[in-house]
N, C-alpha and C positions, 0 to 999 in steps of 0.2 A: 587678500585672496584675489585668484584673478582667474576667470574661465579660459579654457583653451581648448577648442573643439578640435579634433582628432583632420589632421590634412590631409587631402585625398592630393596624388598626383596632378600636375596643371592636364593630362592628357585624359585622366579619367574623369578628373571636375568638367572639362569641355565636353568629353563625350555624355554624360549626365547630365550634367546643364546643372546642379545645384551639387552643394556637399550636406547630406545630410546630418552628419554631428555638427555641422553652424549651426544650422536650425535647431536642433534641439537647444544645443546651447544659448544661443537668441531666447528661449521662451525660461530656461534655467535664469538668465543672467535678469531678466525682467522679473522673475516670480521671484528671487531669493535676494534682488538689489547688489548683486556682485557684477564687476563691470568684468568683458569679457574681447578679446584680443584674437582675431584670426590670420593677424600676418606675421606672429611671433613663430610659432613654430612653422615648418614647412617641409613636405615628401620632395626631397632633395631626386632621389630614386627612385624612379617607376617597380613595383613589385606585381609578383602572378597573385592572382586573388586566392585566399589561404584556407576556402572551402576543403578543397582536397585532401591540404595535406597533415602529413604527421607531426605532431606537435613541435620535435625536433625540428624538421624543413619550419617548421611558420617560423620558429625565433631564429634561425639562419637569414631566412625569406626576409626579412623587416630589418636586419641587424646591419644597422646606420642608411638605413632609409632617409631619415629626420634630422633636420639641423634647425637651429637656430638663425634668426634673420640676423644682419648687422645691428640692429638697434634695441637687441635682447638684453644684452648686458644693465643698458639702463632701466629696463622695464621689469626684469627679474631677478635682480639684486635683492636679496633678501626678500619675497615674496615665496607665498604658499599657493600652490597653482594647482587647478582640478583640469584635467582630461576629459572633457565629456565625446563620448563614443555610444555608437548605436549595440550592438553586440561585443562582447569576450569570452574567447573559449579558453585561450590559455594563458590568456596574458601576455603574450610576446609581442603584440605592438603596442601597449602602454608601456612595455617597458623600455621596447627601441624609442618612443617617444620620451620617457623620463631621463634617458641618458645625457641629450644635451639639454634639456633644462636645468637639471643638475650644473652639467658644464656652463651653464651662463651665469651660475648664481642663484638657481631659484632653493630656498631651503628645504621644499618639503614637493612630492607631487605626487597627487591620488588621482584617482579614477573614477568617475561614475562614469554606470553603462545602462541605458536600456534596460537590456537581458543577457540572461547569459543561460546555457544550454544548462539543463538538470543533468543529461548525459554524455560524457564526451568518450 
């Protein structure tokens, strides 16, 4: 198993100054002993923030945002890889995130989140 906190853009990481799915995941990979990797996946594509919109725009919005780095193949070859992410509404950027993991090899990849809305 292997953490993978959710990549913020290098343009939105700069202007925030932290990415908060590292962090949570930093406290995940401590408390449960699973080591954890935040230069594997990467926001290839800057996207509009997905507050607004309709379910439909957010998995357009994110759809191949996320790539794998060069040195994915050997690090997620057959591994089982969690997503930690602050909120999910619909889904649609874990799953633009699970596509090239997939593509690199990884066998399995889920999601924990924070929260997630009781209503959408």
């Amino acid at each position: 198993m292997l953490l993978i906190p959710l990549p913020l853009h290098s343009e939105r990481h700069k202007h925030r100054g932290f990415n908060h799915a590292a962090l949570l995941a930093e406290v995940c990979s401590t408390k449960i002993d699973v080591p954890m990797n935040e230069n594997i996946l990467i926001r290839h594509r800057s996207t509009i923030a997905q507050v607004e919109l309709h379910p439909r725009e957010r998995y357009q919005n994110v759809a191949g945002a996320f790539a794998c780095s060069s040195s994915a193949k050997n690090v997620l070859n057959g591994r089982k890889i969690l997503i930690i992410d602050d909120v999910s509404t619909t889904g649609a950027t874990l799953d633009a995130c699970a596509t090239p993991l997939f593509e690199a090899g990884a066998i399995e990849v889920w999601g924990l989140v924070l929260a997630r809305p009781l209503i959408w």
